[in-house]
SERO-4910 file (N, C-alpha, C, O; in steps of 0.05 Angstrom, whole numbers):
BEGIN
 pado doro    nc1    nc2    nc3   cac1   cac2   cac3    cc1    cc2    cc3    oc1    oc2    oc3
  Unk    A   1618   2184    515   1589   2183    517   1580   2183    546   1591   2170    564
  Unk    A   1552   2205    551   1551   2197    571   1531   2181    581   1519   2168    564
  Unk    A   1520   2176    612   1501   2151    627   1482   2156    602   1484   2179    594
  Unk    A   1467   2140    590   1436   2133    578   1413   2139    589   1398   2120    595
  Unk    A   1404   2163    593   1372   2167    609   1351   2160    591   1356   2169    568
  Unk    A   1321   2142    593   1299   2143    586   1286   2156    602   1290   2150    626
  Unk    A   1264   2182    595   1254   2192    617   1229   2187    608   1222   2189    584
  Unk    A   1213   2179    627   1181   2184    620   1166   2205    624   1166   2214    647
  Unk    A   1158   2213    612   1150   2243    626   1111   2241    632   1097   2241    612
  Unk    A   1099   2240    656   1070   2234    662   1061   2268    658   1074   2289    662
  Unk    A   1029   2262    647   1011   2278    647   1018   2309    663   1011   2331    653
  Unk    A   1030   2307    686   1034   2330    705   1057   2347    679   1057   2372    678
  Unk    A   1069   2337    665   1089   2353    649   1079   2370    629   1088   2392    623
  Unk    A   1054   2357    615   1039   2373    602   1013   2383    609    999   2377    629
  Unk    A   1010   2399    591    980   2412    594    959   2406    586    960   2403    561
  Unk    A    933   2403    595    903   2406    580    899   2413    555    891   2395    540
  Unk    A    901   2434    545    905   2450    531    933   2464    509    954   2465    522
  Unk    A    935   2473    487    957   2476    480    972   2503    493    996   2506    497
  Unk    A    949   2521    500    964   2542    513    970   2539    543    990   2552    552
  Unk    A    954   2521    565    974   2506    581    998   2497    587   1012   2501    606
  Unk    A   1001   2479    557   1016   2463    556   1036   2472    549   1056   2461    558
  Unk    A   1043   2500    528   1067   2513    517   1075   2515    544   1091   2499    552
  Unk    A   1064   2540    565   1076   2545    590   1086   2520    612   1108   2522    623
  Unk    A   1074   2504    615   1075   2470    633   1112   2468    624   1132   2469    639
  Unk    A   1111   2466    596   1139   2452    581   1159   2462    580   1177   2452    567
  Unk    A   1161   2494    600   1183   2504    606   1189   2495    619   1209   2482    614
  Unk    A   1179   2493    645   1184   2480    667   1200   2454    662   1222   2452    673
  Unk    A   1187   2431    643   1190   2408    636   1217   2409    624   1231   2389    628
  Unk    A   1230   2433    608   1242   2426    598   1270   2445    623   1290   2452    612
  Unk    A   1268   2447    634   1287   2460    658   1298   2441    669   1322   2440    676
  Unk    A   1277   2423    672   1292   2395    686   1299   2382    667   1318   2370    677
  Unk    A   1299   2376    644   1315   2355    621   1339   2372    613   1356   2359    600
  Unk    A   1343   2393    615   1362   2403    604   1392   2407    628   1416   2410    625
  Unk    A   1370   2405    657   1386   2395    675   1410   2382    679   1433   2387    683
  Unk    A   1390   2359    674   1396   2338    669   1420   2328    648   1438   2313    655
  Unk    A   1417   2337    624   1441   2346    606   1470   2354    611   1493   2346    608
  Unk    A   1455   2375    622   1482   2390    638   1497   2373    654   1521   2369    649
  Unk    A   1484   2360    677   1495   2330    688   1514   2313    669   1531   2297    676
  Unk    A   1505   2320    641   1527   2296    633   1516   2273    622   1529   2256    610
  Unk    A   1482   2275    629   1468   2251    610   1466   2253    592   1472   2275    584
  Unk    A   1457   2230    570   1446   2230    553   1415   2225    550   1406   2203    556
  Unk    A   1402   2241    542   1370   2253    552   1355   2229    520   1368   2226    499
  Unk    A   1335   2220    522   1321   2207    501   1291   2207    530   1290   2198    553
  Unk    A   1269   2225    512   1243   2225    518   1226   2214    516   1223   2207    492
  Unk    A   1208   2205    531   1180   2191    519   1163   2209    529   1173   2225    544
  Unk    A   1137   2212    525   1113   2228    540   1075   2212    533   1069   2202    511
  Unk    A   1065   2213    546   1038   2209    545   1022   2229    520   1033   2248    508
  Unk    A    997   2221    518    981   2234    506    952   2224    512    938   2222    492
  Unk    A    940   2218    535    921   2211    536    900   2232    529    888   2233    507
  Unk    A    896   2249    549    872   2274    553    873   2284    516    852   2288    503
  Unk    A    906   2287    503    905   2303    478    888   2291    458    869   2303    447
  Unk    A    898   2260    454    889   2244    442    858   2233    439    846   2224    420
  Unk    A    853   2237    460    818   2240    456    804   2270    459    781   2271    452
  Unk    A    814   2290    466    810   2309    462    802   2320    421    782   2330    410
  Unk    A    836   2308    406    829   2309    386    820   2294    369    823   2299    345
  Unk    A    808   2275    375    794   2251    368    760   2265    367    746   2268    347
  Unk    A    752   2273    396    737   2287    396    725   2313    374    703   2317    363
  Unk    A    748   2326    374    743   2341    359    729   2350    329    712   2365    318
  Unk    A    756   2323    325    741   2320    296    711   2300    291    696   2296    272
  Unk    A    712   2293    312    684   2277    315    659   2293    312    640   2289    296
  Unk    A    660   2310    326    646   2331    333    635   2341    306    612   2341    297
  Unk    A    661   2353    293    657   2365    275    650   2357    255    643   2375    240
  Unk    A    648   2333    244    649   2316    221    610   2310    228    594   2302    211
  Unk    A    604   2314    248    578   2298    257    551   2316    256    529   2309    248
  Unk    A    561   2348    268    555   2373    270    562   2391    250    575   2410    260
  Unk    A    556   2393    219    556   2412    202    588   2423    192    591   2438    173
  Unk    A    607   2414    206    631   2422    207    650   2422    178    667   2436    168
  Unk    A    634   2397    170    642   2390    141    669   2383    150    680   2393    131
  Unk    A    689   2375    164    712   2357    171    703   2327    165    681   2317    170
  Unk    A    726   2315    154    723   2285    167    724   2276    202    733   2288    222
  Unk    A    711   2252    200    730   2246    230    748   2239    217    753   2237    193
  Unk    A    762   2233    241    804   2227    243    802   2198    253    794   2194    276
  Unk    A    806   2183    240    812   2161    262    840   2156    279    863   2166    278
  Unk    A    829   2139    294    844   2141    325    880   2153    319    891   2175    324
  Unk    A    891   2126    305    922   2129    295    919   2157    286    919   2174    303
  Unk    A    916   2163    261    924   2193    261    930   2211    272    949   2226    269
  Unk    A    898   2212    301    897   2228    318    925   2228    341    935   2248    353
  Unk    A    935   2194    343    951   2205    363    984   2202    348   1006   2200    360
  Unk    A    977   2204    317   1002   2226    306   1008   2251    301   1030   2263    301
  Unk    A    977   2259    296    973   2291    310    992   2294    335   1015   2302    333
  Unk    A    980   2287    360    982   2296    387   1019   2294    392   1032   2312    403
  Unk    A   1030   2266    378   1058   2255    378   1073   2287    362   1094   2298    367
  Unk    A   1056   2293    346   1072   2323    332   1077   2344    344   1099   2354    347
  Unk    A   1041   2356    360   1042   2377    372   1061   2380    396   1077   2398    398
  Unk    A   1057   2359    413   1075   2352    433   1106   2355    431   1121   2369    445
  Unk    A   1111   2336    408   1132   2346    408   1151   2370    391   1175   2374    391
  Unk    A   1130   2383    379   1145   2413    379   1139   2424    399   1159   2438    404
  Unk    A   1119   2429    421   1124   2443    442   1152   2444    463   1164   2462    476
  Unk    A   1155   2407    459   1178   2397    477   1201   2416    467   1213   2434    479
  Unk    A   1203   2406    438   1234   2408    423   1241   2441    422   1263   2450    414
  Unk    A   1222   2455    429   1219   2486    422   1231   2494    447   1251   2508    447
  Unk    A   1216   2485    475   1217   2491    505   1250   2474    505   1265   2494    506
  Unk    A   1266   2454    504   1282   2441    509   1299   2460    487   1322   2463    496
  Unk    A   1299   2474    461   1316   2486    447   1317   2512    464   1340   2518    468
  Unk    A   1303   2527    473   1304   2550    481   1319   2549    510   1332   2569    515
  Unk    A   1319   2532    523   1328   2526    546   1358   2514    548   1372   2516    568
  Unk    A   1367   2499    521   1396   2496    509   1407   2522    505   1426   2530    518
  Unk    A   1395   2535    488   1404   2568    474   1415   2585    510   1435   2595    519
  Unk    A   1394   2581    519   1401   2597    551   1422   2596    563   1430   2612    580
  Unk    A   1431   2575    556   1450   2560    571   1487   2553    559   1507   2544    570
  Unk    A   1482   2561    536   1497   2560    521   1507   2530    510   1530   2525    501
  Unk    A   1490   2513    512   1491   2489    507   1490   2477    477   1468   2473    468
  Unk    A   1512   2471    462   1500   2461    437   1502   2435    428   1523   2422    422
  Unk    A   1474   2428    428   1453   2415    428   1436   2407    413   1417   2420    421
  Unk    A   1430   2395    397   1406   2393    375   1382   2373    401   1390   2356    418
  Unk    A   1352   2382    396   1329   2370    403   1310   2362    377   1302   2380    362
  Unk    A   1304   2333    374   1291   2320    355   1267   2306    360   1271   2283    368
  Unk    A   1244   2314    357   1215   2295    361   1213   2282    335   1216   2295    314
  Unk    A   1206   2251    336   1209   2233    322   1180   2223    316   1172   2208    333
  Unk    A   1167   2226    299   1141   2212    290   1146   2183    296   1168   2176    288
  Unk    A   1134   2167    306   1152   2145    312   1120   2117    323   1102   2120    340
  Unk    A   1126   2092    302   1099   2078    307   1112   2052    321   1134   2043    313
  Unk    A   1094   2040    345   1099   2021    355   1083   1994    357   1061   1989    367
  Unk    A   1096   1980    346   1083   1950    334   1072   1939    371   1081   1941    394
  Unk    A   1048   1926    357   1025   1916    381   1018   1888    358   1019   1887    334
  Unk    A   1009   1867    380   1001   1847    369    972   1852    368    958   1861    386
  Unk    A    964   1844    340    932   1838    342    915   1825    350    891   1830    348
  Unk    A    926   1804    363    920   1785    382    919   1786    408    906   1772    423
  Unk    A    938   1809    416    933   1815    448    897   1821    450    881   1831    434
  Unk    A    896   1807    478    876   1809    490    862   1837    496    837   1839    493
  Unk    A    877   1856    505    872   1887    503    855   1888    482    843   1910    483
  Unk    A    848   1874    465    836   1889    443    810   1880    449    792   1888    435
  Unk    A    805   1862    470    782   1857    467    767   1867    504    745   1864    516
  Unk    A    787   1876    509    782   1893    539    791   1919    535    815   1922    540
  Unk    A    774   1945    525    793   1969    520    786   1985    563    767   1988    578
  Unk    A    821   1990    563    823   1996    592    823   2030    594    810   2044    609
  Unk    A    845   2039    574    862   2052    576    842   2082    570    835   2090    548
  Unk    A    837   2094    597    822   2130    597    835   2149    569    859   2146    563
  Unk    A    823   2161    559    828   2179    542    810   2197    543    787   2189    547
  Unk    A    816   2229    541    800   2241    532    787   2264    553    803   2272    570
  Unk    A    766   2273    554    753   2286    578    731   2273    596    718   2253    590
  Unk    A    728   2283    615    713   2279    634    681   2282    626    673   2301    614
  Unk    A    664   2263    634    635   2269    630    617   2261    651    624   2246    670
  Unk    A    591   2270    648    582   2276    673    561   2244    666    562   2245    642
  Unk    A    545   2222    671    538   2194    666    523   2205    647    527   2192    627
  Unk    A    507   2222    641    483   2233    633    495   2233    599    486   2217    582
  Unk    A    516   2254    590    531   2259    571    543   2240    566    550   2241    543
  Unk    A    556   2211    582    576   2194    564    560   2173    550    568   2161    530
  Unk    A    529   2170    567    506   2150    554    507   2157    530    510   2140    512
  Unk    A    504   2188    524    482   2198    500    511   2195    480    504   2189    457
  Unk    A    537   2197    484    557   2196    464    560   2158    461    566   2147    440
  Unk    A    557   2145    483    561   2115    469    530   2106    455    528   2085    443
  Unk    A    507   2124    457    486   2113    440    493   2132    412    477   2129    393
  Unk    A    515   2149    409    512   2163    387    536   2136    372    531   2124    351
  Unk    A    556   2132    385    586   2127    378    589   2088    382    599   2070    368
  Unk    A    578   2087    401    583   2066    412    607   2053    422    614   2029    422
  Unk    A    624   2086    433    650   2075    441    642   2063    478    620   2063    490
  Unk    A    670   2056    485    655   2045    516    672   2063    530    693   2074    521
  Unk    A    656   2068    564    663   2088    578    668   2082    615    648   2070    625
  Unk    A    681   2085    627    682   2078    646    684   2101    668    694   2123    664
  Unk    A    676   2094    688    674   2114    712    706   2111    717    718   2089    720
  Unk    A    721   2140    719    745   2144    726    748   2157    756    742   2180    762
  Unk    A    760   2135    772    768   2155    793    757   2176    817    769   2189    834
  Unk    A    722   2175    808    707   2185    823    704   2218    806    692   2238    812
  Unk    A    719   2212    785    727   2249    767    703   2244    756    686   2262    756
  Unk    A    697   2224    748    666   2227    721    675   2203    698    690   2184    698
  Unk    A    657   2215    681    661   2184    659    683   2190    637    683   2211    625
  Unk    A    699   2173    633    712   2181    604    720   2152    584    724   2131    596
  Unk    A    723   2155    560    719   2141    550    745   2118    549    765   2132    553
  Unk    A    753   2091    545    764   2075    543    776   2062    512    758   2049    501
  Unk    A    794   2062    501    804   2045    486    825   2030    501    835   2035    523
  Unk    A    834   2004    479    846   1983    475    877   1991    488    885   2014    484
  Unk    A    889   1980    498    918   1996    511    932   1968    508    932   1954    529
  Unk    A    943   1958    487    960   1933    473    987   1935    484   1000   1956    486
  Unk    A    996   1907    493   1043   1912    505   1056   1921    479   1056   1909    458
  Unk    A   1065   1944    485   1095   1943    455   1108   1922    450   1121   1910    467
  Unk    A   1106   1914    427   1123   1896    412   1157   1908    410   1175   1905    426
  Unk    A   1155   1926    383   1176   1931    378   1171   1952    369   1148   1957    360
  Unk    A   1195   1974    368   1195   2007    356   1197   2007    326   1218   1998    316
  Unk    A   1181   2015    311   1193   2013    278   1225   2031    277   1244   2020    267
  Unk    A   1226   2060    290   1236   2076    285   1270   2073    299   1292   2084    293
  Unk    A   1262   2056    317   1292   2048    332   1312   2055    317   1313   2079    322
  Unk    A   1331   2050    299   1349   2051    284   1348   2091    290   1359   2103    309
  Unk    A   1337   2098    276   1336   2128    269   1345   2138    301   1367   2149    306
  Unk    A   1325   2133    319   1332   2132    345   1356   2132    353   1361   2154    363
  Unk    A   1370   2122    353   1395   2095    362   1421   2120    344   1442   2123    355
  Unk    A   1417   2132    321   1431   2148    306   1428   2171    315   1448   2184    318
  Unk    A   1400   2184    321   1402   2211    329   1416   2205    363   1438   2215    369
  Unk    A   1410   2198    371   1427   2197    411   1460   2189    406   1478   2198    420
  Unk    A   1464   2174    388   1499   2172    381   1500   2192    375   1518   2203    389
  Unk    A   1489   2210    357   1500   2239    349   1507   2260    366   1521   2279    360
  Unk    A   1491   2256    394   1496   2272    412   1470   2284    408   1471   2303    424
  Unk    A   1443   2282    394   1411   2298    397   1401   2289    421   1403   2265    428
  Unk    A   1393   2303    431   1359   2298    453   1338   2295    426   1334   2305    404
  Unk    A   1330   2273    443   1312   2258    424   1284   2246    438   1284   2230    456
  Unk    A   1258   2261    422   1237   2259    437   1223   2223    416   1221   2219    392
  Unk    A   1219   2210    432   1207   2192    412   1182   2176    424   1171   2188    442
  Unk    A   1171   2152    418   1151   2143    432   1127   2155    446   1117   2143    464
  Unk    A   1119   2177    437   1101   2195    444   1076   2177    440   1070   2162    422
  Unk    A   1061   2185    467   1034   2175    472   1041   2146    473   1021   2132    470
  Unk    A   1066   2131    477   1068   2110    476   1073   2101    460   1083   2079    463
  Unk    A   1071   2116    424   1077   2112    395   1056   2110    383   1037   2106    398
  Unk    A   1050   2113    362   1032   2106    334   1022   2073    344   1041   2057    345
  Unk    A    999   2063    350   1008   2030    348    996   2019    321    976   2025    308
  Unk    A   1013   2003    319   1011   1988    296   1018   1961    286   1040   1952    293
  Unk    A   1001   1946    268   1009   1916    275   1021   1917    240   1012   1930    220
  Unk    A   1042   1900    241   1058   1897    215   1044   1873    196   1039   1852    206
  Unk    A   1037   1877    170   1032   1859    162   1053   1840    141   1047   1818    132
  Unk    A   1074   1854    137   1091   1843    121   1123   1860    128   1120   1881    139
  Unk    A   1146   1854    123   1164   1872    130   1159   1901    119   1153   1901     96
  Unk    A   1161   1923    128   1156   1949    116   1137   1958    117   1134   1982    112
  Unk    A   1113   1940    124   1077   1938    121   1077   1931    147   1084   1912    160
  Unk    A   1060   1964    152   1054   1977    177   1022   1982    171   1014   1992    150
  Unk    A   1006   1976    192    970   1988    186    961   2000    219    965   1985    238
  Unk    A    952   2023    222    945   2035    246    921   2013    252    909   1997    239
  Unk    A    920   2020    280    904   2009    304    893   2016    317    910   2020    335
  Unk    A    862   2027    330    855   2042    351    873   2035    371    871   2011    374
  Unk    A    888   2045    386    886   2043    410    908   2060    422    923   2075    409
  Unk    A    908   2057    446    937   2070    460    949   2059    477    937   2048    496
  Unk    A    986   2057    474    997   2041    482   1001   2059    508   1002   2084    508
  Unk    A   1004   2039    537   1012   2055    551   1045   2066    543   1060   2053    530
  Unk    A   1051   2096    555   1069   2111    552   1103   2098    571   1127   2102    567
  Unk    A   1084   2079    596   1111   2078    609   1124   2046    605   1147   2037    607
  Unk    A   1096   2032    596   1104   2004    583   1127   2009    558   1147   1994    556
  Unk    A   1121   2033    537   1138   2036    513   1160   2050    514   1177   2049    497
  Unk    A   1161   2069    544   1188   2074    550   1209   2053    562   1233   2052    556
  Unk    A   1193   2036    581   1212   2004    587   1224   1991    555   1246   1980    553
  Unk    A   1213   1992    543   1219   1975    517   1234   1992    504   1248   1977    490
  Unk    A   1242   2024    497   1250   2037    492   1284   2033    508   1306   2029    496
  Unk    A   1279   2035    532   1298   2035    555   1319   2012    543   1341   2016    532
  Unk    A   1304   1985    547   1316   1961    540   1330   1964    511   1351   1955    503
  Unk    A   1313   1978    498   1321   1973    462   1350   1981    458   1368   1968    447
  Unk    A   1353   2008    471   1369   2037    462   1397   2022    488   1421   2028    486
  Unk    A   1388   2007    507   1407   1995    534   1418   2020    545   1441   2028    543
  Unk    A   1394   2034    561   1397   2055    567   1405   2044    601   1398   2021    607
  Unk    A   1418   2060    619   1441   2067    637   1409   2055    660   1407   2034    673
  Unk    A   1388   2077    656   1370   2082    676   1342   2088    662   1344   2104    643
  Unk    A   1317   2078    667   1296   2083    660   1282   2100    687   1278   2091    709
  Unk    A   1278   2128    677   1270   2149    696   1244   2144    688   1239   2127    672
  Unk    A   1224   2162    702   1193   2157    701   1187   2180    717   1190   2183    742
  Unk    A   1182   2190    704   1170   2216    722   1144   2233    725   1135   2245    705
  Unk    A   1130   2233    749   1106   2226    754   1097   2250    777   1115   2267    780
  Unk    A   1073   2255    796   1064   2271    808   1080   2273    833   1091   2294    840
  Unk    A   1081   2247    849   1092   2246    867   1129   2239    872   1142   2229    853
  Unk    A   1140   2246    895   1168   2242    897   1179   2221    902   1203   2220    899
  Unk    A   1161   2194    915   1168   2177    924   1140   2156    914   1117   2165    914
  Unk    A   1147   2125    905   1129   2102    920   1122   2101    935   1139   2097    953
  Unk    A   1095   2104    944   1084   2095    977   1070   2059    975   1068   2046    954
  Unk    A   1065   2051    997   1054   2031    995   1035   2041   1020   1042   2054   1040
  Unk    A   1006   2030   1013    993   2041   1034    983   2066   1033    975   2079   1052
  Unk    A    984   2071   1008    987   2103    987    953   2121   1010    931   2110   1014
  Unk    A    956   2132   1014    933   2156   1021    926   2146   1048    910   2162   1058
  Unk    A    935   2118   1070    928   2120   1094    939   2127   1109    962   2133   1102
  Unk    A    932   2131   1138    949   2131   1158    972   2112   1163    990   2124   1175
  Unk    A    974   2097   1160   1006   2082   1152   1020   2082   1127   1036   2064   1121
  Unk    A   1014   2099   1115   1027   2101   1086   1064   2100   1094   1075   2111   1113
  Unk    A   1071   2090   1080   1102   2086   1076   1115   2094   1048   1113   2077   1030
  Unk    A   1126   2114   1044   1153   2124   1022   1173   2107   1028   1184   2103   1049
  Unk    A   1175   2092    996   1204   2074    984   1224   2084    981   1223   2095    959
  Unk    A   1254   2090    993   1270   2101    983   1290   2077    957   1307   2083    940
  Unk    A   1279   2052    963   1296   2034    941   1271   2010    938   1256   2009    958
  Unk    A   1265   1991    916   1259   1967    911   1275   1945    899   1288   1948    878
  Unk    A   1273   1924    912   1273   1900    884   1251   1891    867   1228   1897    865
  Unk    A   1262   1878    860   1245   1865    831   1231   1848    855   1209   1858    859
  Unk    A   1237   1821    874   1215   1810    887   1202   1823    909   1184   1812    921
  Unk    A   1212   1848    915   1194   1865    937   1169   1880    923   1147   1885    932
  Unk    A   1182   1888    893   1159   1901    884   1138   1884    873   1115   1891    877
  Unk    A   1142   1868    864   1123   1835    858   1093   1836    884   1069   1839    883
  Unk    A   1118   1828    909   1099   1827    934   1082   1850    938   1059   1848    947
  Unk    A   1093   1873    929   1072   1892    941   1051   1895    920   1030   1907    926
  Unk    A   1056   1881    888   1031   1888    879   1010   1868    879    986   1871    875
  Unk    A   1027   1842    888   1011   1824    901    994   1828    925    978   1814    937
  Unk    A   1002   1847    928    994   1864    965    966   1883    950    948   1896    960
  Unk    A    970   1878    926    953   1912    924    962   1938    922    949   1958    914
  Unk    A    980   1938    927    990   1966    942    985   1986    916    975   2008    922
  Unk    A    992   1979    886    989   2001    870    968   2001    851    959   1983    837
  Unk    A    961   2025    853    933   2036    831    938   2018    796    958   2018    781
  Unk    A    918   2007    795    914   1999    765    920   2016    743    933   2009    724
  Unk    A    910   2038    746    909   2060    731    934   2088    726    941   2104    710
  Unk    A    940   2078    758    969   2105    762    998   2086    765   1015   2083    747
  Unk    A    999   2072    792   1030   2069    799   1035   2041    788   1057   2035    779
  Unk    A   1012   2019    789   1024   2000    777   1034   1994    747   1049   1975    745
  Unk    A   1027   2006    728   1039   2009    703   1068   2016    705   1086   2006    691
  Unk    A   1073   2037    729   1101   2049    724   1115   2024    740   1136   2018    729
  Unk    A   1109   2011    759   1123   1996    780   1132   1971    755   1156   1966    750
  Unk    A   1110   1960    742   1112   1930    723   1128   1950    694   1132   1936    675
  Unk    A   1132   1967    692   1150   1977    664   1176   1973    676   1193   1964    661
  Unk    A   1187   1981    712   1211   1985    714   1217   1965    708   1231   1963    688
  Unk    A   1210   1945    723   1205   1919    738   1215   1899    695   1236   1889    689
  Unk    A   1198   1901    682   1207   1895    646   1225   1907    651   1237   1889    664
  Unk    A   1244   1932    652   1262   1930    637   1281   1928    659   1300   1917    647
  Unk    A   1290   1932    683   1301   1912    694   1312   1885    690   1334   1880    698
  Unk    A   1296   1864    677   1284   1830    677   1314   1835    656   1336   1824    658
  Unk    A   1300   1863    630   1309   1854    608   1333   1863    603   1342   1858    581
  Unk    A   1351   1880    625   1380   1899    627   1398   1885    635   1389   1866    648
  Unk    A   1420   1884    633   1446   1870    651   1454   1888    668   1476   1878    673
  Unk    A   1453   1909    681   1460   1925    700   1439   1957    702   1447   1974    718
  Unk    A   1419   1962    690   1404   1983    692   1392   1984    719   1393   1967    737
  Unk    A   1381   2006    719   1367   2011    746   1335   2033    732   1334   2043    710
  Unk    A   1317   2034    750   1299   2056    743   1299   2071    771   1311   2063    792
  Unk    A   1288   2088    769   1281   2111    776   1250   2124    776   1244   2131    753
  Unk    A   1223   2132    800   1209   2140    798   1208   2154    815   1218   2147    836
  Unk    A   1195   2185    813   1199   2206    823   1188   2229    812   1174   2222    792
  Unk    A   1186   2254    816   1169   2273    813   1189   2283    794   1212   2276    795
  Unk    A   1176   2309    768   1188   2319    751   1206   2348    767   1226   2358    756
  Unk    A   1196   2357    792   1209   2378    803   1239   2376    812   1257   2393    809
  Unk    A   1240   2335    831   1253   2324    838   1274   2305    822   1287   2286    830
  Unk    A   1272   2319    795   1293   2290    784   1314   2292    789   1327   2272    793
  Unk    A   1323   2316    789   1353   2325    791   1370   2320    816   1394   2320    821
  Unk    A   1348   2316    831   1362   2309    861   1353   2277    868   1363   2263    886
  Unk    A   1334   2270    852   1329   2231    861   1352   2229    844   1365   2212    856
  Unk    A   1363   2234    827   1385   2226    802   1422   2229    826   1441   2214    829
  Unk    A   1416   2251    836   1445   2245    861   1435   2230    880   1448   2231    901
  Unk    A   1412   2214    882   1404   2200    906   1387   2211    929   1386   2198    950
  Unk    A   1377   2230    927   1369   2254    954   1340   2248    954   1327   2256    973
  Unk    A   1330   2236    936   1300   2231    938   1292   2209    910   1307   2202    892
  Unk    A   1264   2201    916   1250   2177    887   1258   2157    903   1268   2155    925
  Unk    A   1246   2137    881   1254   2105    896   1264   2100    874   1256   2108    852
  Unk    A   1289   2080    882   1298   2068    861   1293   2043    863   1290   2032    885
  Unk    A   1290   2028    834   1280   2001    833   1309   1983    819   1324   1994    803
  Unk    A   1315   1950    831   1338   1947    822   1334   1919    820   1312   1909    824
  Unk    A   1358   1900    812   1341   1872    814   1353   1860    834   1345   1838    842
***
């Protein structure tokens, strides 16, 4: 068998759009199959924010405007996006095996992830989904909807749900069987289905969305994977990110990275999720390491040549 990779794969991997996104996932899948070739064993996670309210939207739209659709509520929608996604992946990552002469099976896993109903998240929704709006347009959709909306980033307004910690993977087991078999295995998409259990076997959807790199830490830990990768826009951690003293991490610990978010140093919204996921599954590994770094760059932060590595 070989090392255990969790990779996260951020927004930069996919596309806006589905015809974007088919082309984006070549690319995406050039580097995982790389990576393969290396000798890992590849197990995926990916985001779905922009999709997930995109098709949330949609059917909103349509259900509201003559369309004669239902809406979708939330869960569905981001089992939709957990689908599309991952046939684009498993399609771009099979075609890219076939090239190569690699044989290989690639598996996207419908896959729901237990959230407590009691987390607090539910009563602070953080987590951006969806598109961009201009103040004017997100008023007139929370006086239609009464979802809540927050100024992102200086981009415009977009809307917010509930973003709950992973509990536990329902699907683990299946997981844990397809990667012994030797599959690339896409799972935890958008973070997973979330869902709170009401009884063993009794599963009920939940608005919300789990972050993607919190459920790959927990994934990482579950599966006791080698390395939790995370792969993101940039090649390196900065601290000091966009000033004139900005500084690139080539390594962290667990209490340097603490200090610096005690420092501030990372975005609420971008680096600190990925920094506090390594940072979990670190706590929760007996010898793992993570890895954050750009999707162009994995193949060479993975021999050490670039990324920061985080360790305890």
């Amino acid at each position: 068998m070989g090392k255990r990779l969790v990779i996260a794969l951020g927004g930069n991997a996919l596309g806006k759009t589905p015809q974007q996104q088919l082309e984006l996932v070549q690319n995406t899948a050039s580097t995982i199959v790389d990576l393969v070739q290396e000798g890992y064993d590849v197990i995926i996670g990916h985001g779905n924010g922009p999709q997930v309210g995109m098709t949330n939207l949609a059917f909103e739209y349509s259900a509201n405007n003559g369309g004669g659709t239902p809406a979708m509520p939330f869960p569905e929608c981001g089992a939709m996006t957990q689908g599309y996604i991952g046939y684009h992946l498993q399609q771009a990552v099979g075609r890219e095996l076939a090239l190569r002469g690699i044989n290989k099976s690639c598996a996207a896993l419908v896959t729901q992830v237990v959230v407590d109903p009691t987390d607090p998240a539910f009563q602070h929704p953080t987590k951006p989904v969806g598109m961009f709006y201009s103040k004017e347009e997100a008023d007139a959709i929370v006086a239609q909807t009464g979802y809540t909306f927050v100024e992102d980033a200086g981009r415009g307004y977009r809307r917010v749900v509930p973003s709950p910690i992973p509990v536990k993977i329902v699907e683990l087991p299946m997981v844990e069987q397809l990667v012994s078999s030797g599959n690339i295995v896409i799972t935890v998409g958008g973070g997973g289905i979330p869902v709170t259990q009401n009884a063993p076997g009794d599963y009920q959807g939940v608005a919300a969305v789990i972050d993607k790199d919190r459920a790959c830490a927990l994934l990482a830990r579950d599966v006791h994977a080698d390395m939790l990768v995370i792969l993101t826009a940039v090649d390196k951690v900065s601290i000091n990110f966009n000033k004139p003293d900005q500084r690139d991490l080539d390594r962290m610990t667990i209490s340097e990275a603490r200090e610096y978010i005690s420092q501030g140093h990372f975005a609420p919204g971008s680096m600190l999720p990925k920094v506090e996921s390594c940072i979990s599954f670190l706590e929760n590994s007996s010898d793992g390491t993570a890895l954050i770094t750009s999707l162009e760059k994995a193949r060479e932060a993975l021999q050490g040549h670039t990324g920061t590595l985080l360790v305890k």
